[in-house]
C-alpha positions as CSV (number, residue, x, y, z in Angstrom):
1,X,32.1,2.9,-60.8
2,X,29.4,2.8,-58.0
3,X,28.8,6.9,-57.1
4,X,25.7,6.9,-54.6
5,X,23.6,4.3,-53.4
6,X,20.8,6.9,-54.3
7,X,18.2,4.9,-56.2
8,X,18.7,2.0,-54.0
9,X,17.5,4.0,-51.0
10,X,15.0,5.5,-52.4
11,X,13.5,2.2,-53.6
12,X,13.5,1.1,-49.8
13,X,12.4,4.3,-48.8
14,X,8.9,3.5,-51.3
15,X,8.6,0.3,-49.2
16,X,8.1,2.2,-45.9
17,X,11.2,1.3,-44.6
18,X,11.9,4.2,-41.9
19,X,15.8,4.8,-42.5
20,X,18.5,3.7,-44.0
21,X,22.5,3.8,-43.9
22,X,25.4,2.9,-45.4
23,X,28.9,3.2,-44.7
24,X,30.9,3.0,-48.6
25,X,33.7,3.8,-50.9
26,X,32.7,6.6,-53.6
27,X,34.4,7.3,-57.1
28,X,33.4,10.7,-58.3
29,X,34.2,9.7,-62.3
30,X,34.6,14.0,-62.9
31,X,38.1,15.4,-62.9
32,X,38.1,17.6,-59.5
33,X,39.7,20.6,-59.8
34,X,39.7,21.5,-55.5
35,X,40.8,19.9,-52.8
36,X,37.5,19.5,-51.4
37,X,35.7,17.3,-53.9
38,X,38.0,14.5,-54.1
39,X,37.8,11.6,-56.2
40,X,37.9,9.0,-54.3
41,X,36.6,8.5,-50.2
42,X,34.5,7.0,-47.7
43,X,31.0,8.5,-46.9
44,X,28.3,7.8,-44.4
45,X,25.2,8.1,-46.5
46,X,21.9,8.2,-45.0
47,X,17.9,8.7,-45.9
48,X,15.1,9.3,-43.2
49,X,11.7,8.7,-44.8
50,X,8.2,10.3,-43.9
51,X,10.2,13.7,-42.3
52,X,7.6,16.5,-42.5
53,X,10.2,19.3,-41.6
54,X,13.9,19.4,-42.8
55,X,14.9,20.3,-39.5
56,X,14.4,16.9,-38.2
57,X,17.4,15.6,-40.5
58,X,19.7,18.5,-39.0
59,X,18.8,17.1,-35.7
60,X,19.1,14.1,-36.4
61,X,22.8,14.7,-38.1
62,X,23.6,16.4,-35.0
63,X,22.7,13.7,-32.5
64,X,24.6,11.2,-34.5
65,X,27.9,14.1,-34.7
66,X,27.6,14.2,-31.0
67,X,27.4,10.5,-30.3
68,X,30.2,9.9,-32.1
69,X,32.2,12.7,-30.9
70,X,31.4,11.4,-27.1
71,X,32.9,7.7,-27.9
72,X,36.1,9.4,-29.4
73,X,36.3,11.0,-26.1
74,X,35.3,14.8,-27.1
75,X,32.2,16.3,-25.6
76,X,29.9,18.9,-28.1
77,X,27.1,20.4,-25.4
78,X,26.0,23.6,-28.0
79,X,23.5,22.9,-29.8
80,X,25.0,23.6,-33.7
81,X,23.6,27.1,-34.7
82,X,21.6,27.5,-38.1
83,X,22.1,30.1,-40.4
84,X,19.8,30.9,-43.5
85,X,22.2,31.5,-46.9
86,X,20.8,34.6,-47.6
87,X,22.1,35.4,-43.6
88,X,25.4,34.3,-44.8
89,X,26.0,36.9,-47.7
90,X,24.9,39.5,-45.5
91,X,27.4,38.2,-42.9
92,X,29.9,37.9,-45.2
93,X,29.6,40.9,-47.0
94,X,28.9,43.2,-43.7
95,X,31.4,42.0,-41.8
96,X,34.1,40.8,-43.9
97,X,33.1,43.0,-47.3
98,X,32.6,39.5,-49.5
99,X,30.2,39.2,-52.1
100,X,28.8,35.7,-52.8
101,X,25.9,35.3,-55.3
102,X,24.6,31.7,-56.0
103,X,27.2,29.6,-53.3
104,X,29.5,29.2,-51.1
105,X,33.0,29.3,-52.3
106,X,35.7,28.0,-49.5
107,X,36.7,31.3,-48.8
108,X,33.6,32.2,-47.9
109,X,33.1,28.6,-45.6
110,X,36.2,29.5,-43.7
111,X,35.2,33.1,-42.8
112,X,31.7,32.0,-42.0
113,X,33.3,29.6,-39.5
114,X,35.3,31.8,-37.6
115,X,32.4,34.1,-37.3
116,X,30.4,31.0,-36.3
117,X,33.2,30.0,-33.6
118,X,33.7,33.9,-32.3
119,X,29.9,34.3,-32.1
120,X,28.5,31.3,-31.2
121,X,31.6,29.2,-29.8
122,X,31.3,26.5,-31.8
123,X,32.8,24.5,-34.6
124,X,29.8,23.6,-36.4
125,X,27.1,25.5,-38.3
126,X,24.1,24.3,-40.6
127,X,23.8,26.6,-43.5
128,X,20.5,26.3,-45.0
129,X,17.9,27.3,-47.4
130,X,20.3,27.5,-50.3
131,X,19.1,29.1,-53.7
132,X,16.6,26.6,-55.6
133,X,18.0,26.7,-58.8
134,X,21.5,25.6,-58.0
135,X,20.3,22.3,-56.5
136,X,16.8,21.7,-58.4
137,X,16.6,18.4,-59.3
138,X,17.1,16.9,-55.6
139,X,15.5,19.0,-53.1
140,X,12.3,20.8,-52.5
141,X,11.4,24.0,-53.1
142,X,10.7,26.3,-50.1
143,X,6.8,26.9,-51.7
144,X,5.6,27.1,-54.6
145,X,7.5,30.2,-56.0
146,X,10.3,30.3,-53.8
147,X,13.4,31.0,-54.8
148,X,15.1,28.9,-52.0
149,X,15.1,25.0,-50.8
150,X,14.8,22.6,-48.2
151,X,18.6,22.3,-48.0
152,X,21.5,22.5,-46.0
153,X,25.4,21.8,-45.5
154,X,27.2,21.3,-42.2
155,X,30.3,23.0,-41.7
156,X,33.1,22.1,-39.6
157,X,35.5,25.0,-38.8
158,X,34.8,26.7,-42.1
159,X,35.0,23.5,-44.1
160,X,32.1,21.7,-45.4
161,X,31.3,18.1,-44.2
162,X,27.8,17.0,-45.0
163,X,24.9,18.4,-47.0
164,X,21.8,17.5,-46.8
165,X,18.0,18.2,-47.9
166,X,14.3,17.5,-48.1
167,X,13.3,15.8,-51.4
């Protein structure tokens, strides 16, 4: 069962290719146990090489949401807001008395977009710098003893869409 194209793009990434994409059909070969991790589906995967700050990839994600957005005839002028995971839990545990330790659960994803759409007014958000230790072997640390990473997931109306990271 093909799962990611992972080690093919980061053998062209070696090469000094700038980016790549591809557009595929995933098989997870786990049993999922949620509605939001299904087994089978089509992704849009992508890799940006030589990006010194991870913030270029969340811009980058966003210009390409907005694009496509704007052909399907749907126009996104805020610019997505970004909000650090340790912002989160204090969000969700000031304002809607939630306590979340390592992640996100979809509870917690839903609350934080509403908040996001009655604060912000909008439907996306970028949650980022998620705890190191629950994504180690694929992102990069924040420092050398940081507990948090150069990470991210995109929500759309409290649902998670996209993740993303520096490597």
């Amino acid at each position: 069962l093909a799962q990611s194209p992972q080690i093919y793009k980061q053998m062209l990434m070696a090469s000094g290719i700038k980016w790549v994409f591809e557009i595929g059909s995933y098989y997870r070969a786990e049993a999922s146990f949620t509605n939001r991790h299904l087994s089978e589906f089509r992704g849009f995967d992508v890799e940006l090489n030589y990006v010194e700050d991870y913030n270029e990839v969340m811009d980058f994600l966003e210009d390409m949401i907005k694009y496509a957005l704007k052909k399907l005839g749907y126009k996104v002028d805020k610019k997505f807001p970004r909000i650090t995971f340790e912002e989160a839990k204090k969000i969700l545990s000031e304002k809607f008395g939630k306590k979340v330790k390592e992640d996100l659960d979809t509870e917690s994803e839903k609350l934080i977009g509403d908040f996001v759409k009655k604060e912000f007014d909008c439907d996306f958000v970028f949650i980022t710098d998620f705890l190191y230790e629950v994504k180690p072997f694929y992102v990069m640390r924040k420092g050398d003893n940081s507990k948090f990473s150069y990470s991210f997931d995109l929500l759309f109306k409290g649902m998670e869409i996209c993740s993303g990271a520096k490597r």
